[in-house]
Structures are given as structure tokens and as C-alpha cells.
N, C-alpha and C positions, 0 to 999 in steps of 0.2 A: 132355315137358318135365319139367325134372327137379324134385322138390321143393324148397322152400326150408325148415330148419328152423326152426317158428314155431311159439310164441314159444322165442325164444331163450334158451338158457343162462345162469345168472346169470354167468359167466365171459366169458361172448361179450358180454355189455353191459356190462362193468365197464371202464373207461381208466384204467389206473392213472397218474399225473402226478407219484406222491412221487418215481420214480426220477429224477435228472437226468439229460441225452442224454449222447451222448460227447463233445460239443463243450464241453457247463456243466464237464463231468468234467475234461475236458483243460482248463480253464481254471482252476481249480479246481488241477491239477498244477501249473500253472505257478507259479500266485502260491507255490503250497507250495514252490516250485522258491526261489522268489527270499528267500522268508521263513529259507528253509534255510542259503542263502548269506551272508545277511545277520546269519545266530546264529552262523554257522562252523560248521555240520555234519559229521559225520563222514564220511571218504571212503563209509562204508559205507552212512549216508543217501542222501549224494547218490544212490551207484549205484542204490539203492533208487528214488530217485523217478526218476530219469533211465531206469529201465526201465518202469516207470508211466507216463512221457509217450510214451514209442513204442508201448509198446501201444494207450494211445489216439487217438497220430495215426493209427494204424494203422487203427484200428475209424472215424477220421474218414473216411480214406482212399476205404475201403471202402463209406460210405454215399453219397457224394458220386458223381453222375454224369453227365458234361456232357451239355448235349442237345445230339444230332445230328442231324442233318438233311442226307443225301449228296442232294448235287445239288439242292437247294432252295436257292435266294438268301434270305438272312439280310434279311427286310424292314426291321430297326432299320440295316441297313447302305445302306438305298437313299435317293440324296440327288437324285435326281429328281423 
């Protein structure tokens, strides 16, 4: 059986929470998004944040993952 290392690293027990996820992030782009349009920003901002929101729907994209279940009946679907 294989060890467990104990006690743990002050890094392995630390959570860090100041960063915001990608989802606060990309929300966060948007409003910048509207804020931008609304001051008349330069084509050159826009393009700016408008690549800042792809990349984080991108990074949303990629966390997101439906559950699957092949061949299992979906019990919230059964009305019997």
C-alpha cells in the first residue's frame, strides 16, 4: 500500500480563493465589454477585450463537462 504523504506540505494545504474562476473572469469581460462601448472605445480596445472574452469562454468551455451516462435511463426523465 502505497504511502500517503503526512503531514502535508504547507502548499498542499493552502486554497488559495483571491484568484477569481474563469467564469467571475469572463463576467467581469463583459461588463468591461459594455462599459467600453458605452465610453466609445477605440477599435483598438475593443479588439483588445473581444480577444479577452474568447479566450475565457474558451478556458469556460473547457471546464464544463456534461455527465454522461450511455445506456442508463436518465431517472429526473422517468414519469412513472
Amino acid at each position: 500500500m502505497p504511502e500517503l504523504p503526512f503531514p502535508r506540505t504547507a502548499t498542499e494545504r493552502v486554497l488559495d480563493l483571491t484568484e477569481p474562476t474563469p467564469l467571475q473572469s469572463l463576467a467581469t469581460a463583459y461588463a468591461d465589454r459594455l462599459s467600453a462601448i458605452e465610453s466609445g472605445a477605440s477599435d483598438i480596445e475593443l479588439a483588445s477585450n473581444d480577444l479577452r472574452i474568447r479566450e475565457l469562454e474558451e478556458a469556460c468551455r473547457g471546464t464544463y463537462r456534461p455527465a454522461r451516462r450511455a445506456g442508463v435511463p436518465d431517472s429526473a426523465l422517468f414519469l412513472g
